[in-house]
C-alpha positions as CSV (number, residue, x, y, z in Angstrom):
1,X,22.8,-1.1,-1.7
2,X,26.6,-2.2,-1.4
3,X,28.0,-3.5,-4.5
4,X,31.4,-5.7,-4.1
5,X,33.3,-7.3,-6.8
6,X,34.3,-10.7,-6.1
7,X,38.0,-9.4,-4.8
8,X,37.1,-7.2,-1.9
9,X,34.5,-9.5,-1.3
10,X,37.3,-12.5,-0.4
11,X,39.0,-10.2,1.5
12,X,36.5,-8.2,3.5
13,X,33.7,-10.3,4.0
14,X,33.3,-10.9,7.7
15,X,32.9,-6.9,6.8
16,X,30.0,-7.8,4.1
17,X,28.5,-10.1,6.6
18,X,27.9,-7.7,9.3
19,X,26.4,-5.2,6.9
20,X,24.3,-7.5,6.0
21,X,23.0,-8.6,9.3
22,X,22.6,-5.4,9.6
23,X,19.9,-5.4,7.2
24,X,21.9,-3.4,4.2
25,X,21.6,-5.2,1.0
26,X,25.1,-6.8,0.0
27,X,25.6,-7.6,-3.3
28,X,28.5,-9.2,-4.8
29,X,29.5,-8.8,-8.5
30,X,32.1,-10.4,-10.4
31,X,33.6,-7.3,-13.4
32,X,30.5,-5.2,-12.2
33,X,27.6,-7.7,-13.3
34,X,25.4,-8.8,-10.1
35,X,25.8,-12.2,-9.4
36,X,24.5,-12.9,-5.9
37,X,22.7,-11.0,-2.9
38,X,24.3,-11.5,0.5
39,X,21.4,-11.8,3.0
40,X,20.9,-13.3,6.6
41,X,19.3,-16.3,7.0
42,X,15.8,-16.5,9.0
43,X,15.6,-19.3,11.1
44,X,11.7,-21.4,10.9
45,X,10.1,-21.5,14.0
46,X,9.3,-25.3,13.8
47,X,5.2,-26.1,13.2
48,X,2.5,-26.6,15.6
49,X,1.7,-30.3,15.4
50,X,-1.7,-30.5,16.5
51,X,-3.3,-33.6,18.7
52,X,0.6,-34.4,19.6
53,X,-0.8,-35.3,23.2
54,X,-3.8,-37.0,22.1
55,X,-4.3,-40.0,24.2
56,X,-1.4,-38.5,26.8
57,X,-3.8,-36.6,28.9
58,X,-6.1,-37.5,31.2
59,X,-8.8,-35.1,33.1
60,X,-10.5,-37.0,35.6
61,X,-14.3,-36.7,35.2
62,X,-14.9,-34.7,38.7
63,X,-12.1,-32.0,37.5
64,X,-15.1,-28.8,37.3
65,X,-16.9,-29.9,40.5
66,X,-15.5,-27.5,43.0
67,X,-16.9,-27.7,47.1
68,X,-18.6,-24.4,47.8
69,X,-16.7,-23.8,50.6
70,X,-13.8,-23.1,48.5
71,X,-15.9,-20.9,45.5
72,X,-17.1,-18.7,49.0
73,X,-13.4,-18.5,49.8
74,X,-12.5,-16.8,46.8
75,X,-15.4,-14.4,47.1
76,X,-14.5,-13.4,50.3
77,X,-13.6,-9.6,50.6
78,X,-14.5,-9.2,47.1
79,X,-15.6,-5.7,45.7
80,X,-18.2,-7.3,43.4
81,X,-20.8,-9.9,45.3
82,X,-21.5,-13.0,43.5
């Protein structure tokens, strides 16, 4: 843990910033006492919002009826028969 009094931390803290980021624990002290932790901030990944397309997509009813002709296609040269 780096400890900086308030001083060297005006004057050398794009220093203390990249310690930091650099996952070193940074604290600043004013006459020695602690009085905040210099740490990076972690940017949220923003939340899933579920049923955001609801009504916005359309399947049509015939989407899972596929012609055979084009299921034997895909089982042509196959290792593993059907």
């Amino acid at each position: 843990m780096l400890t900086a009094n308030m001083h060297e931390a005006k004057t050398q803290l794009s220093r203390l910033v990249e310690r930091a980021l650099a996952g070193e624990e940074v604290v600043i002290a004013r006459a020695g006492k602690p009085l905040v932790r210099l740490v990076p901030v972690v940017e949220e990944k923003p939340r899933r919002q579920f049923g955001r397309l609801k009504g916005k997509i359309r399947i049509a009813p015939d989407f899972d009826e596929t012609p055979q002709d084009i299921i034997d296609s895909f089982y042509q040269g196959a290792i593993f028969p059907r």
